[in-house]
C-alpha positions, 0 to 999 in steps of 0.5 A: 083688105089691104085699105083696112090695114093701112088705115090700121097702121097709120092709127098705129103710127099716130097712137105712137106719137102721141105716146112719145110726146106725151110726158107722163107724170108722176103723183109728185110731179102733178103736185108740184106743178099744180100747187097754186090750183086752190079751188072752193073745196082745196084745203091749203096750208100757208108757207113763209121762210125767213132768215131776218135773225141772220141781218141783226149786227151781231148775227152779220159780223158772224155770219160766213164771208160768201153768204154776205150778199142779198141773193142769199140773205135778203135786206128784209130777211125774207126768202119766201114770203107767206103764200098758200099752196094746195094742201095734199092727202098726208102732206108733211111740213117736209113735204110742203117746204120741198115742194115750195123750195121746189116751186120757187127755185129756192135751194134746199139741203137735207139729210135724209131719216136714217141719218139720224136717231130721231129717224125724220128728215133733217133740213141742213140748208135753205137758199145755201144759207145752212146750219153752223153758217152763223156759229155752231148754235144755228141752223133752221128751225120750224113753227105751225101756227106760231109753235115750235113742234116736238117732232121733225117736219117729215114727221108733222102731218099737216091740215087744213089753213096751218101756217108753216113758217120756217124761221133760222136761229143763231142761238139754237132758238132762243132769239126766235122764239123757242125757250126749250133749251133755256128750260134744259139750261136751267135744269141743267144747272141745277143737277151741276150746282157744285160747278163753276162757270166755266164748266156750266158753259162748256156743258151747255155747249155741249148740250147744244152740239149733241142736240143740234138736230132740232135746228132743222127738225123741230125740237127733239122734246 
């Protein structure tokens, strides 16, 4: 009787070890740790991130004293280049950059839906490189397989082979691509024939203050 329970206690003992150095991990956490795990049967989704507008000339001499330095702007532009992660069950383009961000240690700033009125995740900054960090016309932005979406990223449900390419603009989108508000531009002026030029641009500009939002979410369309 009394071997039976020692053996019992000692199981006991052992069970609680095991436990106790065992880490249990979360949904997110296997995510994570199990992004490049691409099997026959994985659907993936490719991910780049680039800042190359930040390099040209005229974007450099504007650009923040402290970011002038390759650790945050890379000669190539290029913060991540295209790699194919694991595509999970209702994977946002929120989620898949946080993860990647996560994966590679690359620094990532966001503010969260309820901070805004379009209620999606707002990317403020990539590898400390943030919105405004060029002027107040620039910030990040996202494309899905080579298009700007009308929505922000934790809004973009993601499938099967998308590319995600996060791309930063220091002209609210114009010099990446994305000719959305060139559009309002235009119909703007029209409704404002009567104003002069100067008052055309302060328009736009504030425009482009009110809507800045879409520098990180995709366009508020």
């Amino acid at each position: 009787m009394k071997k039976n329970i020692v053996m019992i206690g000692i199981m006991l003992v052992l069970a609680l070890v095991l436990i106790r150095g065992t880490k249990i991990q979360s949904v997110e956490e296997y995510y994570l740790t199990h992004m490049e795990d691409i099997q026959e049967d994985s659907e993936t989704v490719t991910i780049s991130i680039k800042c190359d507008t930040l390099r040209q000339p005229e974007n450099w001499e504007k650009l923040n004293k402290q970011l002038k330095d390759e650790k945050y702007v890379p000669n190539d532009g290029v913060i991540l280049p295209e790699t194919t992660y694991v595509l999970r069950k209702g994977d946002t383009a929120f989620d898949i950059l946080k993860r990647a961000c996560q994966y590679n240690k690359i620094s990532m700033e966001y503010n969260g839906p309820d901070t805004n009125k379009y209620s999606t995740v707002f990317i403020r900054g990539i590898n400390h490189v943030t919105d405004y960090s060029c002027g107040e016309l620039s910030g990040w932005m996202y494309k899905v397989n080579g298009s700007f979406p009308g929505k922000g990223p934790s809004a973009y449900k993601l499938k099967d082979k998308d590319t995600i390419e996060w791309v930063y603009t220091c002209d609210l989108g114009r010099d990446v691509g994305d000719d959305y508000y060139e559009k309002i531009k235009n119909q703007k002026n029209k409704k404002n024939g009567n104003k002069t030029d100067s008052e055309k641009q302060d328009t736009e500009k504030e425009s482009a203050v009110r809507n800045k939002i879409s520098a990180g979410e995709g366009d508020a369309k």
